[in-house]
N, C-alpha and C positions, 0 to 999 in steps of 0.2 A: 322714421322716428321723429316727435316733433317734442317739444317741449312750449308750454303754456308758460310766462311768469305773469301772473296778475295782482296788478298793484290795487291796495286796497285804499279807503280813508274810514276813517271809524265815524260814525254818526252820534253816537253816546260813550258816557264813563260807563265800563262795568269791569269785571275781571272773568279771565277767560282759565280754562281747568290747565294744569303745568303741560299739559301733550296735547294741540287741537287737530292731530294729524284726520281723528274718525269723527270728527266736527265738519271740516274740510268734505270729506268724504261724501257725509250723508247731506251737504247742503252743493257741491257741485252734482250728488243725483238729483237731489231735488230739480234744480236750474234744468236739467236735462230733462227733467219728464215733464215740464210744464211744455215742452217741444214734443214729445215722443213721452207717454210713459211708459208702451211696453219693451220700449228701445232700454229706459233706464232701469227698467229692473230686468231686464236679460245680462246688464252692465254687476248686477249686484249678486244673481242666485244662482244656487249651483255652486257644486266644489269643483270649480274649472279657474286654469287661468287667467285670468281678467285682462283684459289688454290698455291699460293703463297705472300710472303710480301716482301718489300725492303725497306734498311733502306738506310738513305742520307749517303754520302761520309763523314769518321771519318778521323780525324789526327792520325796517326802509332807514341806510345809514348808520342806524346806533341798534343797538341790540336791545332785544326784550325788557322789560324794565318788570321785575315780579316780585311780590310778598315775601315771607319767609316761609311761608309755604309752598312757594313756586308758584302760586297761580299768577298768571300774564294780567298784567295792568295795563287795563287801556283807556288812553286820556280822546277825549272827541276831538277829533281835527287831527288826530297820530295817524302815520300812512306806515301799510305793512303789507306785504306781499306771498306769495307762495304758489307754489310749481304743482305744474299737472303734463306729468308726460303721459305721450300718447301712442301707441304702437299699429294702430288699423290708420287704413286711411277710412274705412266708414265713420271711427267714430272724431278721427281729427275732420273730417267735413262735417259733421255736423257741430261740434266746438267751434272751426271758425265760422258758420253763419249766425250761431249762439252769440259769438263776440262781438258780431256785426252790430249788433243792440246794445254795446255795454255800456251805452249812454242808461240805459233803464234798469240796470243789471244792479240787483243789491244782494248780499249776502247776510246768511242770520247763521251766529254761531253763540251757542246758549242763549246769552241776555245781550251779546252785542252785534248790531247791525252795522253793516258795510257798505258802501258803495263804491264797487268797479271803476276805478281812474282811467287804466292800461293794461291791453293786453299787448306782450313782447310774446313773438314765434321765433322757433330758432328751430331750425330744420337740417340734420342728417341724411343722409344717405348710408344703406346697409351696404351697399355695396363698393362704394368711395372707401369703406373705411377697412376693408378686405384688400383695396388695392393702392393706399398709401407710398410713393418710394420715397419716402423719407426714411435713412437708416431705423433700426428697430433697436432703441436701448433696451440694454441687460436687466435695467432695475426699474422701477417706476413705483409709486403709492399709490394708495387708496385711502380718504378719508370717509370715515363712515361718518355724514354728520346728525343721523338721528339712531336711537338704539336697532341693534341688528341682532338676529338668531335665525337656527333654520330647525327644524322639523324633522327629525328623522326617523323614517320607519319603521315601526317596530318595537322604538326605544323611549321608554316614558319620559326622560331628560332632551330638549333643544341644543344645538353645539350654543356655544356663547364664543365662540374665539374664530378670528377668518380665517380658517384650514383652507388654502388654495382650493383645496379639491371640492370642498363645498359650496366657497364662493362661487368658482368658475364653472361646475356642471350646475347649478342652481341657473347660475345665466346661461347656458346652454341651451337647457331646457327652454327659456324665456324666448331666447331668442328664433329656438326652432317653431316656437310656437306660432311665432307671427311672422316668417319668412318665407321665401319661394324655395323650391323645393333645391332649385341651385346653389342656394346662399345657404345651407345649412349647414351644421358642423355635424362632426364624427362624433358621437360623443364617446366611444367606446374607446376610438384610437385618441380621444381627448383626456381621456380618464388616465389611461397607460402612459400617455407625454407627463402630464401632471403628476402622475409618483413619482418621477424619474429626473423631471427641469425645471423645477420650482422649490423656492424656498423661502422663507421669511427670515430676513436680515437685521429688522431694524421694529419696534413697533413701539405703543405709547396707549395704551387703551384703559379703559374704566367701564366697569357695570352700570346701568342705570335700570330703575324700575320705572313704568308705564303704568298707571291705573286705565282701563279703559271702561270697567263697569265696578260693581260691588265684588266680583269673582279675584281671584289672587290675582297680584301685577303681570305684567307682560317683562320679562327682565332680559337684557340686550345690552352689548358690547357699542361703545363709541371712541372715535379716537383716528387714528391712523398706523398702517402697515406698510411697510416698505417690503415689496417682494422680487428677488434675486432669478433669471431665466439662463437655462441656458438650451443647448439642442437645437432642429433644425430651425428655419427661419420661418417655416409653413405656419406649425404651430404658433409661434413664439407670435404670430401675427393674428393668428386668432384673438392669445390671449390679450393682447392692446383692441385689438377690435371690440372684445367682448367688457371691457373695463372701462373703456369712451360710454359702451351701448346701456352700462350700468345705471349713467347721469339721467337715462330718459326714462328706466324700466324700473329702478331701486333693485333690491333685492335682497333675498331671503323672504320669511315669513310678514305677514299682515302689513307687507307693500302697500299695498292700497289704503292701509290707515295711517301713511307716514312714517313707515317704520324701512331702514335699510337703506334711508338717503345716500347719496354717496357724490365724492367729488376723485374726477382721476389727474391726476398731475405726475407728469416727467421729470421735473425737475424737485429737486428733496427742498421744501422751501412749508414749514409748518407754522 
């Protein structure tokens, strides 16, 4: 699991749409198929997993400065950044030889142009984090910092609320996705621990809407949950394992356009 942050610097004034998560998106494929482009649209097509996440464009130090409309105000010479986690190692080698150039490396998102400061790696290990002995607290958070929903089959409505059991088998899934066949979870006997040693204690959340085209908003839950464990230790290690593996994969629905950011923290500090 690696995690991309890439500082930006803005080269003009212009203003950017209130969510640039599917901005982001479609100008990191771009970047990538000027390298490979049948590599970058194998990244894109298909209703399969995708082995990467991208968060929307952050303010460097001070936060966003935007209209009353929300849209993001950017002054020339403002520095702004944003993550790109990575799950394969195919496609994090090929990102960092991508990086290796970020002298040349400019980005275009609508009418404003970027260029590439720094790239920062920060790299996990799947399986470090399965064998942690530092004790395993009872309780821990999740901050979801961009809006969050998941999909469910079947059912014309998205959940909007983090139901343990949808967060956690959602990252299951992700995680079995891009693992060795040893480092997998149970999700069956993960499913059965989750009715049973989980619960939500504490939480702080608001709806937000996403315009991504002219079609109705994308609408998602932000904020943070505080969730209570109890039962064997086995599990109970998955679940911290799989809540750290959050930070690089996102999760839930339209991940890949910035959507299901997320931050995990032990300590109740908001």
């Amino acid at each position: 699991m690696i995690n991309f942050e890439i500082m930006l610097i803005a080269l003009n004034n212009c203003l950017l749409p209130s969510f640039t998560g599917q901005l982001i998106r479609g100008s990191i494929l771009q970047l990538i198929g000027k390298h490979n482009q049948e590599f970058a649209d194998n990244l894109h097509e298909g209703n399969k997993i995708r082995p990467y996440s991208i968060s929307p464009i952050m303010g460097y130090k001070n936060r966003l400065k935007r209209t009353r409309r929300r849209e993001i105000i950017i002054d020339k010479g403002s520095m702004f950044k944003f993550r790109m986690g990575i799950l394969t190692e195919e496609l994090a080698e090929r990102m960092v030889k991508i990086s290796l150039q970020k002298d040349e490396m400019k980005l275009l998102l609508a009418e404003g142009e970027f260029k590439v400061v720094s790239i920062e790696i920060k790299k996990k290990n799947v399986k470090e984090l399965l064998m942690e002995k530092e004790q395993l607290p009872s309780t821990f958070s999740l901050s979801f910092l961009t809006p969050t929903y998941f999909n469910i089959a079947k059912q014309e409505f998205p959940m909007r609320y983090p139901d343990p059991r949808y967060v956690f088998m959602n990252l299951a899934t992700l995680w079995n996705a891009f693992n060795e066949e040893q480092a997998m979870v149970d999700k069956t006997g993960l499913f059965s621990w989750l009715e049973n040693h989980i619960s939500i204690n504490a939480y702080n959340l608001s709806t937000h809407s996403v315009y991504l085209a002219k079609n109705a908003p994308k609408i998602g839950f932000k904020g943070w949950v505080r969730y209570q464990l109890s039962g064997e230790e086995d599990y109970r290690r998955w679940i911290h394992a799989l809540a750290q593996f959050a930070e690089f994969s996102n999760v839930g629905a339209n991940r890949t356009a910035g959507f299901g950011c997320v931050k995990y923290r032990i300590k109740n500090k908001y």
